[in-house]
C-alpha positions as YAML, in Angstrom:
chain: A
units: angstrom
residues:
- id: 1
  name: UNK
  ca: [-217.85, -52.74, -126.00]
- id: 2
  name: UNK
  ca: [-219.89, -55.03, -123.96]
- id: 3
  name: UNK
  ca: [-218.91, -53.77, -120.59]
- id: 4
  name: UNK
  ca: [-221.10, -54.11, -117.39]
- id: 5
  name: UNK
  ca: [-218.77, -51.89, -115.43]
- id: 6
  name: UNK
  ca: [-218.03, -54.45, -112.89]
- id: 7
  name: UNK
  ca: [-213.99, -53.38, -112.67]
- id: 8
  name: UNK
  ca: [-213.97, -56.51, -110.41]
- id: 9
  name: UNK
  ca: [-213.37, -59.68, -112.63]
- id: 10
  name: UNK
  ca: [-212.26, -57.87, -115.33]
- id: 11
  name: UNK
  ca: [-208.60, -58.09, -116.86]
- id: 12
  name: UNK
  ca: [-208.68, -55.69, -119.39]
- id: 13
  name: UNK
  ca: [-206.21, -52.29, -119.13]
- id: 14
  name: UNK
  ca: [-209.11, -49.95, -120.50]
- id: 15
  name: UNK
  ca: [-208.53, -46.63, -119.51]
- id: 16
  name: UNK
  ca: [-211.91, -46.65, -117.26]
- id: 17
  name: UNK
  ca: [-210.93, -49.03, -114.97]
- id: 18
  name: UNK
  ca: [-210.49, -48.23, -111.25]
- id: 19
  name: UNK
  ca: [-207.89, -48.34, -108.57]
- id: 20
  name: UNK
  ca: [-209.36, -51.87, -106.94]
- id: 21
  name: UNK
  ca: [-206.48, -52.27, -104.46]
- id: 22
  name: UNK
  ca: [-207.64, -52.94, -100.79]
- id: 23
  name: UNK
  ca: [-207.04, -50.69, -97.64]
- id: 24
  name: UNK
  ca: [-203.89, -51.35, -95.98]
- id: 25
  name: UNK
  ca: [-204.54, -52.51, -92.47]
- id: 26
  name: UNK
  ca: [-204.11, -48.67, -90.53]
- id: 27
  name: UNK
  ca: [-201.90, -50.09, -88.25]
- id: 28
  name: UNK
  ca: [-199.34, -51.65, -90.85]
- id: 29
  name: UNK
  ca: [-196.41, -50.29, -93.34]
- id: 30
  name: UNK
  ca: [-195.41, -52.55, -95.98]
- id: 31
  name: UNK
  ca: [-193.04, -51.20, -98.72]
- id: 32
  name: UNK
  ca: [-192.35, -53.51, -101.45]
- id: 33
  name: UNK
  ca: [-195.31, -56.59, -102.25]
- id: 34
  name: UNK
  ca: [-193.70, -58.97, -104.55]
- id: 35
  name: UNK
  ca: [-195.88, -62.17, -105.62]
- id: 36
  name: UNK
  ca: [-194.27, -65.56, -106.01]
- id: 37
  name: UNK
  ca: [-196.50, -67.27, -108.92]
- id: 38
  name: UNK
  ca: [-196.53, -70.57, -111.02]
- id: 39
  name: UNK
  ca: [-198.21, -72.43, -113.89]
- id: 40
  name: UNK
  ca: [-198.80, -75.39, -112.33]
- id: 41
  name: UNK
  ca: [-198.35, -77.26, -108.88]
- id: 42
  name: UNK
  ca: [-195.20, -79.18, -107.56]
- id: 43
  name: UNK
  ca: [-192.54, -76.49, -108.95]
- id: 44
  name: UNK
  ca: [-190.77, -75.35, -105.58]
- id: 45
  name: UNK
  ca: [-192.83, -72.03, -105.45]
- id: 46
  name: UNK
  ca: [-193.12, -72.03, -101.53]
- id: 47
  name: UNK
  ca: [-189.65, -72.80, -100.85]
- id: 48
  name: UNK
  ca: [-188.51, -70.65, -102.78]
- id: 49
  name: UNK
  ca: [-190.89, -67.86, -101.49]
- id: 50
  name: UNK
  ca: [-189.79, -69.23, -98.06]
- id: 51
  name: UNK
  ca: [-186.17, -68.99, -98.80]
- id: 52
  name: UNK
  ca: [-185.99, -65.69, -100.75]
- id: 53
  name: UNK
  ca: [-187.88, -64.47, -97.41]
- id: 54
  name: UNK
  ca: [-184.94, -65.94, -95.14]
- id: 55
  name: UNK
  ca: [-182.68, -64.44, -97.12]
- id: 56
  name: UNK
  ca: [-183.87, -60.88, -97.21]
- id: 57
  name: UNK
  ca: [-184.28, -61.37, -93.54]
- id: 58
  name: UNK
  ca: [-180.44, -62.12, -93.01]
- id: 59
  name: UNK
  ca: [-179.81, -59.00, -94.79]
- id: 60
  name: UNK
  ca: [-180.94, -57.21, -91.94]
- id: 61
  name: UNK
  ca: [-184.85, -56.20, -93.72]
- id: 62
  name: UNK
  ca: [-188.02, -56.52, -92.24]
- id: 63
  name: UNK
  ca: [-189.45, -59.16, -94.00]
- id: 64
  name: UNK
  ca: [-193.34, -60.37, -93.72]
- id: 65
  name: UNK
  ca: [-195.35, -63.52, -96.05]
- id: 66
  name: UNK
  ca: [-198.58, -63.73, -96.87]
- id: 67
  name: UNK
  ca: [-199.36, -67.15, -97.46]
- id: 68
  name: UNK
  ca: [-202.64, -66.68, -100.25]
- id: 69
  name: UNK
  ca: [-202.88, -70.31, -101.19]
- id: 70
  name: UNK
  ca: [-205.31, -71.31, -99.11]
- id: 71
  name: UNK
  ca: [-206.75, -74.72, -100.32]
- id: 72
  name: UNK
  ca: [-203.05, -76.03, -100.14]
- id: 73
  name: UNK
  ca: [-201.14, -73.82, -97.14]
- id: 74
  name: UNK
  ca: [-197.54, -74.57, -96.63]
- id: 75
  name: UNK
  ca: [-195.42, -71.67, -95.38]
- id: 76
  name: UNK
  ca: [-195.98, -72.23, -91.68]
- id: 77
  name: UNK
  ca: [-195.04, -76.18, -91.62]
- id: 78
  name: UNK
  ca: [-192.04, -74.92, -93.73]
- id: 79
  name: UNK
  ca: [-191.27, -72.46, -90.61]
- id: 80
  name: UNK
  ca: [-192.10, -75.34, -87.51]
- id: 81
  name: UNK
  ca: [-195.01, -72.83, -87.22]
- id: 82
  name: UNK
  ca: [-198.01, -74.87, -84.84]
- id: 83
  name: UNK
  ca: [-199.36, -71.75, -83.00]
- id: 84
  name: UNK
  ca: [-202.39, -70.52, -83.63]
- id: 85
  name: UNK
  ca: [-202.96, -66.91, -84.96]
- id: 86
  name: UNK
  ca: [-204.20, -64.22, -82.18]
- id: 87
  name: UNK
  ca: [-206.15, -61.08, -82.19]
- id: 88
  name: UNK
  ca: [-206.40, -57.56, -80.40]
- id: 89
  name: UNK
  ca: [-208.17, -54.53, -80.31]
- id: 90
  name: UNK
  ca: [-206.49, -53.39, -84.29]
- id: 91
  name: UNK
  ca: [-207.22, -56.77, -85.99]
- id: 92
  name: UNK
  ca: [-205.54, -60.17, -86.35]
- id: 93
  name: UNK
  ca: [-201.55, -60.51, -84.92]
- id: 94
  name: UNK
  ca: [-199.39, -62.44, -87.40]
- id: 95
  name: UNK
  ca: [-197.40, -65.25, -86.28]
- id: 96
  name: UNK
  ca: [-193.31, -64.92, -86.14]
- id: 97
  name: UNK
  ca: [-190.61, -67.06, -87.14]
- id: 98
  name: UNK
  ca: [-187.52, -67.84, -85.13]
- id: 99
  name: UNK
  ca: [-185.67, -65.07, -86.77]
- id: 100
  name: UNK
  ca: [-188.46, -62.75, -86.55]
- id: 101
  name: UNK
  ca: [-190.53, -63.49, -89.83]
- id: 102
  name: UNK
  ca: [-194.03, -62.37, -89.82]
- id: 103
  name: UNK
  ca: [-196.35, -65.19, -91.37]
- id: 104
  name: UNK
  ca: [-200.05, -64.96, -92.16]
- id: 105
  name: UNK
  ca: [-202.14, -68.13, -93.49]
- id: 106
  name: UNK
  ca: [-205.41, -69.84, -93.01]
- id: 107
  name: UNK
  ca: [-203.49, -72.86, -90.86]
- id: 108
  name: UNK
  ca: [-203.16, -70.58, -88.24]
- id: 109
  name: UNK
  ca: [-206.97, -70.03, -87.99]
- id: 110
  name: UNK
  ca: [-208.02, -73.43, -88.32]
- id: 111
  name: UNK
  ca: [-208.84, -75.58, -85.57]
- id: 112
  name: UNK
  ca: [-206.59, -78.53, -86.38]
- id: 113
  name: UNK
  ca: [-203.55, -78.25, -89.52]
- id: 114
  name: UNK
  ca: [-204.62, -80.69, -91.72]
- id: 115
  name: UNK
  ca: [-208.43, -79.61, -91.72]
- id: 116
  name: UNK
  ca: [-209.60, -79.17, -95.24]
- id: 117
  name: UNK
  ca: [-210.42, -75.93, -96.76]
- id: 118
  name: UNK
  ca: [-214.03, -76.57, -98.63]
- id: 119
  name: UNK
  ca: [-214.60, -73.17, -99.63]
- id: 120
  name: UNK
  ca: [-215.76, -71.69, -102.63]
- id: 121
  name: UNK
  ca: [-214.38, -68.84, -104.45]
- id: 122
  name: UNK
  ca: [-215.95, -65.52, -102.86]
- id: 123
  name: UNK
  ca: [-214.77, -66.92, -99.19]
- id: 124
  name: UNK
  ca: [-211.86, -67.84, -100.35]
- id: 125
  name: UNK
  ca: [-210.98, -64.96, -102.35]
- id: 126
  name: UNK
  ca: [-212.44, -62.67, -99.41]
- id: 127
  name: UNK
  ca: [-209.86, -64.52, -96.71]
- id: 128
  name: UNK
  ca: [-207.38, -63.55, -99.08]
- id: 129
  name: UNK
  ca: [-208.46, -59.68, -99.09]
- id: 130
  name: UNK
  ca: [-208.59, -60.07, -95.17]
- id: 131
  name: UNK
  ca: [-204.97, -60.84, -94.52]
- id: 132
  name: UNK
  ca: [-204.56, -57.67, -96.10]
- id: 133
  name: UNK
  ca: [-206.69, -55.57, -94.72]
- id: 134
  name: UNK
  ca: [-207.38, -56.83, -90.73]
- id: 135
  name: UNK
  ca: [-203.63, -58.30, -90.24]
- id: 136
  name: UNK
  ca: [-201.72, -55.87, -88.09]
- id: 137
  name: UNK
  ca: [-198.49, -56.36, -89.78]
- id: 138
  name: UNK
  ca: [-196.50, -53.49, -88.60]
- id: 139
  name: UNK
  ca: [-193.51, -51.92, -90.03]
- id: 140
  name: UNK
  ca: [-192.11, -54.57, -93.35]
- id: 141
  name: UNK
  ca: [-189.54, -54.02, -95.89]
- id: 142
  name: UNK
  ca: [-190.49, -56.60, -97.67]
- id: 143
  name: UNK
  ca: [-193.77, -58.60, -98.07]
- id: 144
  name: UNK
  ca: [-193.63, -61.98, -99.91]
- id: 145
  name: UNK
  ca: [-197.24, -63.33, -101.37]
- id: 146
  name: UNK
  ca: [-197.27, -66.93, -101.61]
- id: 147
  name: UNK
  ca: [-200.00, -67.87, -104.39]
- id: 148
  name: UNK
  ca: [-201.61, -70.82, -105.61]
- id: 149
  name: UNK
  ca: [-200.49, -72.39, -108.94]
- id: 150
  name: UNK
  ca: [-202.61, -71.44, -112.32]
- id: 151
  name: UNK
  ca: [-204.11, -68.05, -113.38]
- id: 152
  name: UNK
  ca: [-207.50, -68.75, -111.30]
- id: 153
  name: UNK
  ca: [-209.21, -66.14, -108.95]
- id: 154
  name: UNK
  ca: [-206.65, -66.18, -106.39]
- id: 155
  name: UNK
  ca: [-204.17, -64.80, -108.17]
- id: 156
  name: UNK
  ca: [-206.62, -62.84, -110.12]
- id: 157
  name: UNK
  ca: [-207.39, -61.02, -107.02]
- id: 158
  name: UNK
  ca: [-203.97, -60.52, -105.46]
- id: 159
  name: UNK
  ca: [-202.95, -58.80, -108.52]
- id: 160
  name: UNK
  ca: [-206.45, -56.75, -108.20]
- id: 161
  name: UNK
  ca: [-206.54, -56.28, -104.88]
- id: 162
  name: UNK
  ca: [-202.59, -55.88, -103.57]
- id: 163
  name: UNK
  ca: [-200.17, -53.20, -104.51]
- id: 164
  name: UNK
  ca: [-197.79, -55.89, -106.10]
- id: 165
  name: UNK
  ca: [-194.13, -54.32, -106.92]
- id: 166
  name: UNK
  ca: [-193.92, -57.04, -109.03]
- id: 167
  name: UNK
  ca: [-193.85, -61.03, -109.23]
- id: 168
  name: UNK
  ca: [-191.66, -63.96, -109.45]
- id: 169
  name: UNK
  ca: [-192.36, -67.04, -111.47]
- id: 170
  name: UNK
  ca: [-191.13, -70.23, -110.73]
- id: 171
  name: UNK
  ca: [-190.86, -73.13, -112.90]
- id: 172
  name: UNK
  ca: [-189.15, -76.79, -113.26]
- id: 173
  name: UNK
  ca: [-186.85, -77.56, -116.79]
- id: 174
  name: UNK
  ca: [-189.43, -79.17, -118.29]
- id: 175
  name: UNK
  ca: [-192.25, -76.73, -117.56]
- id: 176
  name: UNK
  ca: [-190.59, -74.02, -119.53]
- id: 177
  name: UNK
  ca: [-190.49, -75.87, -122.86]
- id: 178
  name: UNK
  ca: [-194.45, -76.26, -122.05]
- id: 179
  name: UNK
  ca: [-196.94, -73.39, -122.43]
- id: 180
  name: UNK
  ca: [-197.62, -73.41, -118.90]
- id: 181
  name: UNK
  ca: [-195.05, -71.01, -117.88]
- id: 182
  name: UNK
  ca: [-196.62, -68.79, -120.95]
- id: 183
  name: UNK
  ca: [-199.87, -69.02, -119.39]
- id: 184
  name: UNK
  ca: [-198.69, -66.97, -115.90]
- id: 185
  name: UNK
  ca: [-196.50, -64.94, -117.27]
- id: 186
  name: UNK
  ca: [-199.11, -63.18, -120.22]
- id: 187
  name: UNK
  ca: [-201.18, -63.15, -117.36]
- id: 188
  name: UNK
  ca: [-199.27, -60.87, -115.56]
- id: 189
  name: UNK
  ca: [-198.60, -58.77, -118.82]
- id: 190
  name: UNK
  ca: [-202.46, -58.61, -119.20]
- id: 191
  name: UNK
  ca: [-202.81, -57.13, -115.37]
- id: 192
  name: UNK
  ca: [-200.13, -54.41, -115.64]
- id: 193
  name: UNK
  ca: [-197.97, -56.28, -113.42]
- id: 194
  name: UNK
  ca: [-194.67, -55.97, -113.83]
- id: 195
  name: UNK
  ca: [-192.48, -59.20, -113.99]
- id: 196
  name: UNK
  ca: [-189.43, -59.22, -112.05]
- id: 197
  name: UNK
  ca: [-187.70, -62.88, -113.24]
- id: 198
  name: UNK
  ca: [-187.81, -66.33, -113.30]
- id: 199
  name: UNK
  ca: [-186.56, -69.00, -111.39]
- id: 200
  name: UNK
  ca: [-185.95, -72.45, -112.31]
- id: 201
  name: UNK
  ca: [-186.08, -74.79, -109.52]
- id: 202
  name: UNK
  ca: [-184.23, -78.28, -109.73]
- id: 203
  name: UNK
  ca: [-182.40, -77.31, -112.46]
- id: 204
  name: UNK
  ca: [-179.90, -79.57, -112.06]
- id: 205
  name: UNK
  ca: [-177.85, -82.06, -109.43]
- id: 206
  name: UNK
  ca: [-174.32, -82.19, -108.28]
- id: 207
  name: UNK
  ca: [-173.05, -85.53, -107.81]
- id: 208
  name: UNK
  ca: [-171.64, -86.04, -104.69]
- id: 209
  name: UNK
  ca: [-168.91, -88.33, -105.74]
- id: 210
  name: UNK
  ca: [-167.28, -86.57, -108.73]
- id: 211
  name: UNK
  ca: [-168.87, -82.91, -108.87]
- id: 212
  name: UNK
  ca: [-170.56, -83.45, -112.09]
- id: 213
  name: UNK
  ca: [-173.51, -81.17, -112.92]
- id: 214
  name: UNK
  ca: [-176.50, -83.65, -114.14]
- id: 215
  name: UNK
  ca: [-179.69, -82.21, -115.69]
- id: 216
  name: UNK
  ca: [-181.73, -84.72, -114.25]
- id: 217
  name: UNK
  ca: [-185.36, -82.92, -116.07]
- id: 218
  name: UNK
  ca: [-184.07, -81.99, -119.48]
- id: 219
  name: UNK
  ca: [-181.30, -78.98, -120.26]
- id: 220
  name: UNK
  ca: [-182.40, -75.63, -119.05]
- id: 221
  name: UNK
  ca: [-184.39, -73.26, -121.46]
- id: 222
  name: UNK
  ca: [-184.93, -70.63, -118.71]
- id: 223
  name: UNK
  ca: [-182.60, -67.90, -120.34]
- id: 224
  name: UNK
  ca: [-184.23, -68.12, -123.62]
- id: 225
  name: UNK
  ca: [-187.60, -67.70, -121.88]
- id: 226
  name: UNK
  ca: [-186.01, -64.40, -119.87]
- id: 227
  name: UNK
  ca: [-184.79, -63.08, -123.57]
- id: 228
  name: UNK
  ca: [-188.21, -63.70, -125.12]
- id: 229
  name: UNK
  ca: [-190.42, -61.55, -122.41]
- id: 230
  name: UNK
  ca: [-187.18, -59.03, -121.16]
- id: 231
  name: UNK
  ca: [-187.13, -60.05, -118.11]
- id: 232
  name: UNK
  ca: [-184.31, -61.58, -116.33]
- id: 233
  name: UNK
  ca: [-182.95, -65.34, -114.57]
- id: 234
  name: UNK
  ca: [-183.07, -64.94, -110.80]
- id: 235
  name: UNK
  ca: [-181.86, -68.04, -110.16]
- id: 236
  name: UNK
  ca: [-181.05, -71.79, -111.53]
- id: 237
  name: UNK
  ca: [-181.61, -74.24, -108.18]
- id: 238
  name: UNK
  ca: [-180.08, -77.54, -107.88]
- id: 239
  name: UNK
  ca: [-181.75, -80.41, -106.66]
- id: 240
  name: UNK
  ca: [-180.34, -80.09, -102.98]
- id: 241
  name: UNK
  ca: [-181.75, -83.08, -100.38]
- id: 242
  name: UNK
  ca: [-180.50, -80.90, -97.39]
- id: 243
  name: UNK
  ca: [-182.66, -77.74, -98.44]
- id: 244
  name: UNK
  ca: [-185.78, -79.85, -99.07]
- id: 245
  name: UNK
  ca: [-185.03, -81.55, -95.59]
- id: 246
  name: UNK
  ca: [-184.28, -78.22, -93.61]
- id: 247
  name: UNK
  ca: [-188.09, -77.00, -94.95]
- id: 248
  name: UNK
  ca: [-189.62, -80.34, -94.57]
- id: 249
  name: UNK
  ca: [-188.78, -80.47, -91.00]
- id: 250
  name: UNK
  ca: [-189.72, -77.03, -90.73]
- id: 251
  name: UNK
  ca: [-186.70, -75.63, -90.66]
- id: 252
  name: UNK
  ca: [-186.59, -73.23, -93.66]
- id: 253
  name: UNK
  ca: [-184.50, -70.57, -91.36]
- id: 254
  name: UNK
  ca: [-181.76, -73.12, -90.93]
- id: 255
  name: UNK
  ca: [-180.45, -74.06, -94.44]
- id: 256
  name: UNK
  ca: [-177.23, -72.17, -94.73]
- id: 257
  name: UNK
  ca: [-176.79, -72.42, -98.57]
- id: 258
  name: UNK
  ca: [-176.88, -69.26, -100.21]
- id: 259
  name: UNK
  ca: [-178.52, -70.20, -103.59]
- id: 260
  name: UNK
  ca: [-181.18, -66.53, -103.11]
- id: 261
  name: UNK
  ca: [-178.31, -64.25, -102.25]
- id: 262
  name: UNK
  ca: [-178.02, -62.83, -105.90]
- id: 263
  name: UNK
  ca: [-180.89, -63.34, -106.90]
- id: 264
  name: UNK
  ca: [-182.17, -61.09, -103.22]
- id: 265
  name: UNK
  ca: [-179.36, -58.64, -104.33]
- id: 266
  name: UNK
  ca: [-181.06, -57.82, -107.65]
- id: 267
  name: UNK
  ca: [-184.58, -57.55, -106.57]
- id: 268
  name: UNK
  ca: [-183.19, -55.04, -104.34]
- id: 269
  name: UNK
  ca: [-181.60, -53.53, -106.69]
- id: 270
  name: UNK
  ca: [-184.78, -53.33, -108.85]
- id: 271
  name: UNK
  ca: [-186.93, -52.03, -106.03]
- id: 272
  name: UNK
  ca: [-185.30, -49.37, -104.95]
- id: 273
  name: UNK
  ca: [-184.53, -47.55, -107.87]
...
């Protein structure tokens, strides 16, 4: 009742609704989207979409981001990435990591990196669309979508608009005793997207001295979460100064802990069956 027939701002599952997902750009191949998604700002969500891309990328996959928060990019500083993006004849050339990570985000059109982004909602949401569509992305395993925090139109229109496998949520100790958390992942539910785990990011520290695990935000409630909407725990993160140094100096591909390498193991596993 009530509808206008405008599919395109709608998240209801009624039967009627159409396939809104955008036209892959002809000259690309991307197998598995997953979206990395949280409640609310300051979580970890782009290092851990950078690192679960590093470490799908040392297990020998073609691996790709798509950096759709584009009032607050970070992927490519995360990367050392300073080039600017180029074109040809089939549409817009992504840049490449070190290790041969493809990377797509609005600091790599803009004139200078810490120009702001004083768009409103169509552009934006449009820009997002267009890394889709015009990037020539070539042959990728595995396609990471970096999104802003909150249930707003961004993410609204990556779950629309991109043929998501699946996202990831990521969330601090004390953000999944809030509602917040609840917020993204009923959002998710309400798009027919399916939810592929959590991950709680500075779970706790390891004192360097005596080895001693220290919940420095409150004791973990992540598993209890995972029970209550069947999903599963991807990964608990420690607070770990030499991981957020490696991506603060933009050297994301560096950090040899392997903290992703289960959690990159069951995706996988999920994926492909």
């Amino acid at each position: 009742m009530g509808c206008n027939h405008d599919c395109s701002s709608c998240s209801s599952n009624c039967g009627s609704k159409q396939d809104l997902h955008e036209e892959l750009n002809p000259h690309s191949s991307v197998k598995h989207v997953i979206g990395v998604v949280s409640g609310k700002g300051g979580v970890g969500k782009s290092m851990v979409t950078s690192n679960m891309a590093v470490t799908f990328n040392r297990m020998g996959k073609s691996v790709a981001i798509l950096d759709a928060d584009i009032t607050g990019p970070s992927i490519p500083k995360a990367f050392g990435i300073t080039e600017k993006a180029m074109g040809s004849e089939f549409g817009i050339l992504p840049a490449e990591t070190e290790t041969g990570i493809e990377i797509m985000s609005i600091n790599l059109l803009l004139k200078n990196d810490t120009d702001p982004v004083v768009w409103r909602a169509p552009m934006i949401t449009g820009t997002v669309k267009q890394f889709w569509t015009d990037v020539v992305w070539g042959d990728v395993d595995y396609m990471f979508v970096d999104m802003p925090p909150g249930t707003g139109d961004i993410p609204l229109t990556v779950f629309q608009s991109l043929p998501l496998d699946g996202i990831i949520v990521v969330a601090s100790p004390q953000e999944l005793v809030s509602m917040i958390v609840e917020k993204a992942v009923k959002m998710a539910e309400m798009m027919n997207v399916p939810l592929l785990g959590l991950v709680e990011n500075m779970s706790y520290f390891v004192c360097p001295d005596c080895g001693k695990k220290h919940s420095v935000f409150g004791d973990s409630h992540i598993d209890e979460v995972a029970e209550k909407h069947g999903t599963t725990v991807l990964a608990k993160l420690p607070i770990d100064p030499e991981l957020a140094k490696k991506v603060d100096e933009g050297k994301a591909e560096m950090f040899e802990g392997n903290y992703f390498d289960e959690a990159a193991a069951q995706l996988e596993e999920m994926l492909n069956k």
